[in-house]
C-alpha positions as CSV (number, residue, x, y, z in Angstrom):
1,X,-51.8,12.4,24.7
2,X,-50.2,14.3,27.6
3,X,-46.9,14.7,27.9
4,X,-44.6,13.0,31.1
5,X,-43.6,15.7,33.7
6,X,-40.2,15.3,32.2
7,X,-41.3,15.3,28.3
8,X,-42.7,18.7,29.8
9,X,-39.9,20.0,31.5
10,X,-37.9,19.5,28.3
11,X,-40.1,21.4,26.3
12,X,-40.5,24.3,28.5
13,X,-36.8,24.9,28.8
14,X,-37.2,24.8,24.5
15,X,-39.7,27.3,25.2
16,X,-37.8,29.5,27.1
17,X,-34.9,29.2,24.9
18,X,-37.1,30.7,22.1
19,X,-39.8,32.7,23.5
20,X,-38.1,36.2,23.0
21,X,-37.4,35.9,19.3
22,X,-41.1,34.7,18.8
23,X,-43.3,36.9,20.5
24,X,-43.5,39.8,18.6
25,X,-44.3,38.1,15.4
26,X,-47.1,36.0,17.3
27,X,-48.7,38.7,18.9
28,X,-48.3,40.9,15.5
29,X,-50.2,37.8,13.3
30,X,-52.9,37.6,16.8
31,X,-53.7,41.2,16.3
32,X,-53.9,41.3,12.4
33,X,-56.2,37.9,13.0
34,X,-58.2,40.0,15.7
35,X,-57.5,37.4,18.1
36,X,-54.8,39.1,20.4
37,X,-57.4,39.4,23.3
38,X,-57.1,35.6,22.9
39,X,-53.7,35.4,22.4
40,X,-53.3,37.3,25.7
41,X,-56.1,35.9,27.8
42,X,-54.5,32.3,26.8
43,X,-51.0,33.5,28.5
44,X,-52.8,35.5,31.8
45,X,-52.1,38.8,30.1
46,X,-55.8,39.5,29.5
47,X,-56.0,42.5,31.5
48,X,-53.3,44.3,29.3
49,X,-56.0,44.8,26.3
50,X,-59.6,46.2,27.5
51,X,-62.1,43.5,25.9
52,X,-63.0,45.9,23.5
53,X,-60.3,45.9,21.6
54,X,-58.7,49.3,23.1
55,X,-55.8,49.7,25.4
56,X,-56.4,50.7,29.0
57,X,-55.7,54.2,29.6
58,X,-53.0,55.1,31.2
59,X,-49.6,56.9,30.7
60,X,-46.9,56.6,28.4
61,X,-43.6,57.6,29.5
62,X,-40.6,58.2,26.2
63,X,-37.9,58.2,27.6
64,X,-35.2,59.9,25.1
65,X,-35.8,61.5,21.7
66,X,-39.2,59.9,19.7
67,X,-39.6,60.1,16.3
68,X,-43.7,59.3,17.2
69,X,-46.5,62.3,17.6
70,X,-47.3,62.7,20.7
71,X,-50.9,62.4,19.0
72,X,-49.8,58.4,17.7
73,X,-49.2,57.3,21.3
């Protein structure tokens, strides 16, 4: 059953409210499940993963002291 344009509203403001505490952990368990290309195509974020699993290339830019390789990024 759909929900009314208000019922939707509603729970988009929820979703909002929420959103930046559950991300992380979503797209952690989508990438562990191999399904983050999913995950991400189902929110118009497709183009941030290469459909074979790999990240586009591209730079990365640390901005203050890393504790990373440069090799690990």
């Amino acid at each position: 059953m759909a929900l009314s344009q208000y019922e939707l509203m509603d729970l988009c403001d929820a979703v909002e409210a929420r959103i930046a505490d559950a991300i992380v952990p979503a797209i952690m368990r989508a990438n562990r499940a191999d399904e983050l290309n999913d995950l991400l195509e189902l929110l118009g974020m497709g183009d941030l993963v290469a459909q074979d699993g790999r990240r586009p290339r591209g730079k990365i830019i640390v901005l203050g002291a890393s504790e990373v390789k440069e090799r690990k990024l």
